[in-house]
N, C-alpha and C positions, 0 to 999 in steps of 0.2 A: 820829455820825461819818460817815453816809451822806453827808450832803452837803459833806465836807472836799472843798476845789479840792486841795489841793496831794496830794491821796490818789498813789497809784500814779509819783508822778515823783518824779525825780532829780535830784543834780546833775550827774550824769554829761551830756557833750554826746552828742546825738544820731549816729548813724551817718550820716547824708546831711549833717547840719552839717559833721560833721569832713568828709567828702568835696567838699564844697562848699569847705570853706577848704584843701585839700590842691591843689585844682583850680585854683583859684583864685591860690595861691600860685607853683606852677608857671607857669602863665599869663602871670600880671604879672612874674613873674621875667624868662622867653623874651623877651617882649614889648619892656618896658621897657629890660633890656640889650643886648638885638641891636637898641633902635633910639638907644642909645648907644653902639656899635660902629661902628653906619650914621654916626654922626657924626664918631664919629674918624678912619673913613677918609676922607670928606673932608679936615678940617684936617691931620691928619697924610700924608695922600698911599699910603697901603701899599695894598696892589693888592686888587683888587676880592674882594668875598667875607670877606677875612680876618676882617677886624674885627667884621664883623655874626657868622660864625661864632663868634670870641671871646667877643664879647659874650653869644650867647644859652649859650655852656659856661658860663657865669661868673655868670649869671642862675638857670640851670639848677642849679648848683651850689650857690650861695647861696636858691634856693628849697628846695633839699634842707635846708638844717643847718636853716633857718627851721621848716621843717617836725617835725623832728626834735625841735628844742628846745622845739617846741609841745608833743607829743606827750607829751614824755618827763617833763613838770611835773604 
């Protein structure tokens, strides 16, 4: 039994994975939605800032439940 590979591991994900896809998450959240805000305030015209502001609460936000609902399975 000395030489079992799967000796000593888990299934549990590691610490730096889950902090990788927490990071990660956040990230493309911000990213993604403030540069779908950036877009709205062109076509839609609403004054400068707002929308990319919006966007990344709402990325921000939605990175949060995403994260959560990872977490909590």
């Amino acid at each position: 039994m000395a030489d079992d590979p799967h000796r000593g591991q888990s299934d549990e994900p590691s610490s730096e994975g889950v902090a990788g896809a927490v990071l990660g998450y956040l990230l493309a959240g911000i990213v993604v939605w403030g540069f779908l805000g950036w877009l709205a305030e062109g076509l839609l015209g609403v004054p400068t800032g707002l929308g990319i502001a919006t966007g990344m609460m709402l990325g921000a936000a939605g990175a949060i439940y995403l994260i959560m609902k990872r977490l909590s399975a």
